[in-house]
N, C-alpha and C positions, 0 to 999 in steps of 0.2 A: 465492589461496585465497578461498572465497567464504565470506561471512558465515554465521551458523549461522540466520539467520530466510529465505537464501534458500534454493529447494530445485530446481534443472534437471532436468528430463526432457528426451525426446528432440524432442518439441515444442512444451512449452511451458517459462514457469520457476513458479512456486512462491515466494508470500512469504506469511510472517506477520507479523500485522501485530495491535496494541494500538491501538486507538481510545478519545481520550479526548473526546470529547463537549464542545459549550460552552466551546470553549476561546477566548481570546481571537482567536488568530489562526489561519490554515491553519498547520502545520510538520510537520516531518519531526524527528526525534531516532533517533541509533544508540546504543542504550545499548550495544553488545557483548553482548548476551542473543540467547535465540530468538526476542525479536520485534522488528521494529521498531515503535518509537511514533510515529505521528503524531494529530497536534493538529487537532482539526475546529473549525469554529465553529459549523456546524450541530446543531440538538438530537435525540435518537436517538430522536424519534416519527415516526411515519407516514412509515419509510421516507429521512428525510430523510440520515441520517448516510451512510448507505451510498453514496447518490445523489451525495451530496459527495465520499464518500471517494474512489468511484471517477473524478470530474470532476478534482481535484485531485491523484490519481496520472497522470491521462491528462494533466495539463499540466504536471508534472513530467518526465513519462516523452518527451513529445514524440510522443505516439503515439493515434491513436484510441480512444474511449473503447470500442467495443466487441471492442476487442484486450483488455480489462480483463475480468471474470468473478469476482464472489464464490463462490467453491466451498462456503465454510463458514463460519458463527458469521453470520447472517443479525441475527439476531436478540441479537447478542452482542460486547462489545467486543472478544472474541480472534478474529480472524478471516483465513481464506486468499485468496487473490487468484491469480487465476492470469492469467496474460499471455503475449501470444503475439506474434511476429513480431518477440522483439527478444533478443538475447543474455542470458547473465546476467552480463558485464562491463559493459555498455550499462547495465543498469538498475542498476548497485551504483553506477555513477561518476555520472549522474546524480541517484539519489538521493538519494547522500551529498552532492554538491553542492550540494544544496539545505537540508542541515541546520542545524540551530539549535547 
């Protein structure tokens, strides 16, 4: 059963995701909610968080960064992600793996 922040389509998968900005360290956390949280260190001006966010899901995921795509909340801590070229078993077991 797939967690309720991921969302499969037939080519891609679908995660939401809670950014918290200035955090001490990169992490990942699965509260059991609709989103997943992770932890940037990066600050949310001029672009920077995003740029992180997606750098540090791409090296979690083990997959190239432009497999990654922010769909939605550009400008906003609640945000979609959409990935491509990898299961949505692949991405739950590796990201859980990497939680706090």
């Amino acid at each position: 059963m797939n967690p309720a922040w991921l969302n499969p389509s037939s080519s891609s998968v679908s995660i939401s995701v809670k950014v918290q900005p200035r955090a001490a360290q990169n992490a990942v956390r699965d509260t059991g909610g609709p989103e997943l949280h992770v932890r940037l260190t990066a600050p949310p001006v001029d672009n920077e968080a995003n740029v992180e966010l997606v750098r540090f899901i791409s090296k979690l995921l083990d997959c190239p960064r432009n497999s990654i795509q922010i769909r939605r909340g550009h400008t906003s801590r609640h945000k979609v992600l959409e990935i491509s070229g990898l299961t949505p078993e692949l991405i739950v077991k590796r990201l859980l793996a990497n939680k706090e």
